[in-house]
N, C-alpha and C positions, 0 to 999 in steps of 0.2 A: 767613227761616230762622233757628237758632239760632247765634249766635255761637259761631264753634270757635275752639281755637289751631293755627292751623294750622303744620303742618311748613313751613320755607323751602324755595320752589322754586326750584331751581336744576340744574343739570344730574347733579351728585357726590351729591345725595341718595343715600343707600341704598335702593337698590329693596325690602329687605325692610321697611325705615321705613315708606317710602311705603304699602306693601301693608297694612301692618299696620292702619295709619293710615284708610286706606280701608274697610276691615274694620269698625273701628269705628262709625264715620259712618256706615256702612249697616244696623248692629247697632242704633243708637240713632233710626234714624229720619232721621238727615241725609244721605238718599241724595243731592240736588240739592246738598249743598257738597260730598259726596265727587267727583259728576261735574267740580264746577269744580275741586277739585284734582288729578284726574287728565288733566284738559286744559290745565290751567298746568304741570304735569307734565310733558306730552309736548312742550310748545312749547318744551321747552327747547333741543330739537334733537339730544337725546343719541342716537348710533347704539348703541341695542342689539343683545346679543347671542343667544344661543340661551335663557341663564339669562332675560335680562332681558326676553326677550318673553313667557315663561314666566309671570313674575311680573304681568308690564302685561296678558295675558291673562286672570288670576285675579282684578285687577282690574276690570276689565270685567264679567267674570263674578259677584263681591260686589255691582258697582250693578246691573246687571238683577234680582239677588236682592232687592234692597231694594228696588226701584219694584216688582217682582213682589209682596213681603211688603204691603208700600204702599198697594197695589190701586192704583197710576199707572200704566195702561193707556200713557196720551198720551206719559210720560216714557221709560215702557218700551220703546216703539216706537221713540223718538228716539235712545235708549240703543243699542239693538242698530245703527239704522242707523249712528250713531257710531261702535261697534266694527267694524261689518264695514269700513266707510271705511278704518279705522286697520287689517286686515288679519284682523281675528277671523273665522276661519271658521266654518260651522255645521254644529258635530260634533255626538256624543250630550251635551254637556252644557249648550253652548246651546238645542239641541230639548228640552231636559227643563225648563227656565225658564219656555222659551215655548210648550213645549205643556199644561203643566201651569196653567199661569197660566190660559188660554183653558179649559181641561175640567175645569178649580174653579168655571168661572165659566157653565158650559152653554152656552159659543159653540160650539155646533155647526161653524157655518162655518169658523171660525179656528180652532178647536180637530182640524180635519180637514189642513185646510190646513198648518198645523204641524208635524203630527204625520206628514207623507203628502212632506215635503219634503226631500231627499235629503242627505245627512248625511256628511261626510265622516271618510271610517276612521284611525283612530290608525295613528301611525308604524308602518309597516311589516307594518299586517293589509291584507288582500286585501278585508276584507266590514265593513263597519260597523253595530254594535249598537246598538239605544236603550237607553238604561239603564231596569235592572230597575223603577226609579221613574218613570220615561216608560210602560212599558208597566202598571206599576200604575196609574198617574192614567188613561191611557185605556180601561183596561179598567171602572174602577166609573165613567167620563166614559158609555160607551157601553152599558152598562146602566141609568146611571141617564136616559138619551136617548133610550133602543129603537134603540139604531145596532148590533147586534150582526151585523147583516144585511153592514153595512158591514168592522164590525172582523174578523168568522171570517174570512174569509178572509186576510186581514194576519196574523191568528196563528199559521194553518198553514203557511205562509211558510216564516213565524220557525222555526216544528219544522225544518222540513226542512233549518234552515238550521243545525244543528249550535251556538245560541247556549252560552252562559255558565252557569250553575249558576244565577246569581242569575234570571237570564230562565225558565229551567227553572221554577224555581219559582211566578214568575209564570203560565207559560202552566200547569204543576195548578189553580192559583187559576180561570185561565180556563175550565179542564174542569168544573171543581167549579160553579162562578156561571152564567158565561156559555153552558155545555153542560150544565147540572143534571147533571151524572155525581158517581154514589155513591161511595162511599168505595172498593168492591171493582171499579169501573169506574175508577177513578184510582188505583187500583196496579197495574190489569193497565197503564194508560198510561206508569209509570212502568219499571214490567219492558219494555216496547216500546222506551223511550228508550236503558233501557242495553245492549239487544242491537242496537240500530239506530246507536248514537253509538259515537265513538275511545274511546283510555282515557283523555282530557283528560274526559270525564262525567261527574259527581261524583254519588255515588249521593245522595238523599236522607238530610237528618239533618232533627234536633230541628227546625231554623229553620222546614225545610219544612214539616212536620207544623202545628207551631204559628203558622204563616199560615192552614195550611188551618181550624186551630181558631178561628183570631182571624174567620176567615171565616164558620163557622156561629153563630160568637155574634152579628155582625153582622144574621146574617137568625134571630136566638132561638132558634135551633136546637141546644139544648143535648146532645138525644140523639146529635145528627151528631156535637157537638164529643166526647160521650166515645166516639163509635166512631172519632174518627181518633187519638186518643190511644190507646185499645186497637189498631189498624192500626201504631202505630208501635213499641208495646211487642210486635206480633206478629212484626214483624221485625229486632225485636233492637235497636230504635234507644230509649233511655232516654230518660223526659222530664227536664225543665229547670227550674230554677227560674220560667222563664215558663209552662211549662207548667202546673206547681204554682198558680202566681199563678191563671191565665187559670180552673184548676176552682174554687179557693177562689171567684172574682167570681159564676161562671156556677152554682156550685151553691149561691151564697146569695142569687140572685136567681132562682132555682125553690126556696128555704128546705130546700134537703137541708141542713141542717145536721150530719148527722152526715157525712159527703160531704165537705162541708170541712172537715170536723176531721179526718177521711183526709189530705186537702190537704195538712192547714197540717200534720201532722204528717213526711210525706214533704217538706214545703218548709223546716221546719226542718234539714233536713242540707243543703242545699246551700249556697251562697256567695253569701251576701246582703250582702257590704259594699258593693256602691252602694246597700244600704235602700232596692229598689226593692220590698220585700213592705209597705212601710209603710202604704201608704192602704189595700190591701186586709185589711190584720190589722187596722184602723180598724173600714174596714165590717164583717169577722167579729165585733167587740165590738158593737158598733152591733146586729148582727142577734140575738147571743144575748142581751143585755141586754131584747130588743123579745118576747123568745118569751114565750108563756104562762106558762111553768113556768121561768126562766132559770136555768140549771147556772151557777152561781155560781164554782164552784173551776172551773171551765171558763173562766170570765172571766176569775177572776184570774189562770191559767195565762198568758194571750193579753197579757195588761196587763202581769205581773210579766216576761215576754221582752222586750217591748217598753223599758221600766224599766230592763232589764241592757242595755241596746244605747242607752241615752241617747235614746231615740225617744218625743217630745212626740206624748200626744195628739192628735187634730182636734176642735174647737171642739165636735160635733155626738158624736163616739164621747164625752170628757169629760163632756158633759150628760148622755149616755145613763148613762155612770158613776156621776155624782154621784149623782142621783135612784134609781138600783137602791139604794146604798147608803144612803139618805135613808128607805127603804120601809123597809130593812133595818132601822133602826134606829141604823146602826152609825157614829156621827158623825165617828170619828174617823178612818174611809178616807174621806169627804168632805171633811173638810180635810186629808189627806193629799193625795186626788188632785186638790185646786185650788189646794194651793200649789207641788207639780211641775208643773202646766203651764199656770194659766192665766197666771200671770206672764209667760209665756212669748207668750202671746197677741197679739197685735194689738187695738185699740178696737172693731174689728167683731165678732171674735171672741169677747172679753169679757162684750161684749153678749150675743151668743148663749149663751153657760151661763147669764150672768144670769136674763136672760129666763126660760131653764130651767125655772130655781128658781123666779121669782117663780111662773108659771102653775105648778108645784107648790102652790105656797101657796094658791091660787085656787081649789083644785079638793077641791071638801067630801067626796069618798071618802075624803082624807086626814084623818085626825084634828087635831085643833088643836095636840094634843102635838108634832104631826109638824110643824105648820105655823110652832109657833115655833119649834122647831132649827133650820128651813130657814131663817127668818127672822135669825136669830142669826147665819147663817151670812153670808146677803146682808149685813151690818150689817158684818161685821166684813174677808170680802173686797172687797166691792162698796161702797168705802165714797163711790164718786161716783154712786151712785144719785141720782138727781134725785129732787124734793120731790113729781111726780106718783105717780112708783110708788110713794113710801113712801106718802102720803096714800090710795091703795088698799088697801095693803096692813092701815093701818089700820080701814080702812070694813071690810075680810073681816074684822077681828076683832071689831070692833062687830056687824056682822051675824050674827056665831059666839055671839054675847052673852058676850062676854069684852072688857070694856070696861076691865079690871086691863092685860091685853096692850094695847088700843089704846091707849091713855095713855101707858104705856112706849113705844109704836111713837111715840106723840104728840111725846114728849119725845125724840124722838131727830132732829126734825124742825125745821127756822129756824124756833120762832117768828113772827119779824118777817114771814116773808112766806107762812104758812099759817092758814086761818081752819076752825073748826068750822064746821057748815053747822047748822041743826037739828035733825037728827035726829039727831046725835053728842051734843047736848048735851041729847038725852034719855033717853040711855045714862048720861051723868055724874051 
């Protein structure tokens, strides 16, 4: 294993120390030294209290996380029998570890078994829940298995049984997948729940909706996803900046583009400071740069927001950029937009504009005018290109019959460790 620092064991540690401590080590991959420090832990004979089982519970609960995350079956098993020894019972949040773990992995068997094993109820409820993440994993478990035969009935149960908002939601998800019911058959189910439940019911919101959309985009069903958006704009419930997101992705992967410029236009008013619209305004640059005809001040709209909110590039929207710009003519938003972000870059990423541009150069629809800019450009960002691609890059000029540019390309080349071949020096 990898060598930790570990906290001193002894009885007075701070249990939030410890927990934190454990946390980590299951975060980085050292779920087997976390188990030995929370067993030199407990040896220490401290009688905990209400707080402190609390904490030692949570514990337990971070290492089965991590031999779960792991894929350590053998450890996980060992793990849980260790907790329950030590008193860990099994509520909704060890069933959700261990049932999930098993119906990621297609064990039918143990993934039944788990999931079908009685659970005991939090302080002071009468009925115990699986969490909404328990019955998500086993619902796409049981479709993607043909067990559905098995699970319907487990989930009408669950209706009758008055669950949670978040369960609610799940079991729509179930009508929608696991019961093919339409959009207008999964709201008459949902008017059924709130004349059928207390006022603890929570009617549906946005969250709702945009499961069920995250749902049809799952099976390509982009018409489904804009009728359960329009279904939730019919009953008064406003979409979300995920919503916003989820049409931009889903209508520029069927090339509505004008569809997501609706999108991204209603997405701009919302509350994007976790910059979770970022990869998606990526791929909208990405798709208009790629169009036949590309709306230009359309692009730069998408680029210049991005710009004002300090948000780099992706290696692949960047390339898309440069090269529009490169056709353009216009050199000086190509070195604009590769000195805000490829520095910014990683070496793999680097590569990837690079490359970019070289196969630009490579490719004789381009003019030769156009193929030295581009080359000017590699020369002077890309200044660790290796001696291979420049000695290509040379040959495309020689074979362009511009042996003035290969020379120059020549000379910018070691010397010491590059040779003419013959046919270059029948150009000279």
């Amino acid at each position: 294993g990898v060598q930790t620092c570990a906290l001193p064991i002894y009885p007075g540690s701070l249990l939030v120390e410890a927990r934190d401590f454990v946390k980590v080590l299951t975060a980085t991959g050292n779920t087997l030294e976390a188990r030995d420090y929370l067993v030199q832990y407990l040896s220490g004979g401290k009688e905990l209290n209400d707080h402190g089982s609390k904490q030692v519970k949570t514990m337990w609960l971070y290492l089965m996380d991590g031999f779960s995350a792991e894929g350590n079956e053998v450890e996980l098993s060992e793990t849980f029998n260790m907790a329950t020894a030590n008193g860990l019972q099994y509520d909704a949040a060890v069933q959700d570890i261990m049932t999930s773990f098993y119906a990621s992995r297609n064990n039918v068997a143990k993934a039944k078994e788990w999931f079908t094993k009685p659970i005991v109820p939090k302080a002071g409820a009468e009925v115990a829940y699986p969490r909404a993440s328990t019955l998500l994993s086993i619902l796409h478990f049981a479709l993607r298995n043909n067990e559905l035969e098995w699970l319907n009935p487990i989930f009408r149960s669950i209706v009758q049984s008055n669950p949670d908002k978040a369960n609610w939601d799940v079991i729509l998800l179930w009508a929608a997948e696991g019961l093919e019911k339409g959009p207008e058959e999964v709201e008459r189910m949902m008017d059924v729940m709130a004349r059928h439940n207390d006022e603890s019911y929570k009617q549906p919101d946005m969250d709702t909706f945009n499961k069920l959309v995250e749902s049809a985009i799952s099976r390509k069903n982009h018409y489904l996803a804009e009728r359960y958006v329009a279904l939730a704009e019919r009953r008064g419930i406003r979409p979300n900046a995920k919503t916003y997101i989820m049409q931009m992705d889903y209508r520029i992967d069927a090339q509505d583009l004008s569809g997501a410029q609706g999108a991204y236009d209603a997405l701009r008013a919302e509350d994007l400071s976790e910059r979770q619209d970022i990869r998606v305004a990526n791929k909208y640059i990405r798709a208009l740069c790629s169009a036949s005809s590309p709306n230009y001040d359309k692009i730069m709209s998408v680029v210049t927001d991005l710009e004002e909110r300090n948000a780099r590039l992706e290696a692949d929207t960047l390339s898309s950029l440069v090269i529009l710009h490169l056709k353009r003519g216009d050199m000086t938003e190509v070195v604009n937009s590769l000195q805000r972000n490829v520095f910014h870059h990683d070496l793999e990423d680097r590569d990837r504009t690079r490359d970019a541009i070289f196969d630009y150069c490579l490719d004789r629809n381009n003019s030769t005018a156009q193929v030295w800019d581009a080359y000017t450009v590699l020369r002077s960002v890309y200044p660790e290109t290796g001696r291979e691609l420049r000695t290509r890059l040379m040959t495309e000029f020689f074979d362009r019959r511009r042996s003035d540019m290969a020379c120059h390309a020549f000379g910018h080349i070691d010397r010491k460790s590059t040779r003419l071949n013959s046919s270059h020096r029948l150009y000279l």
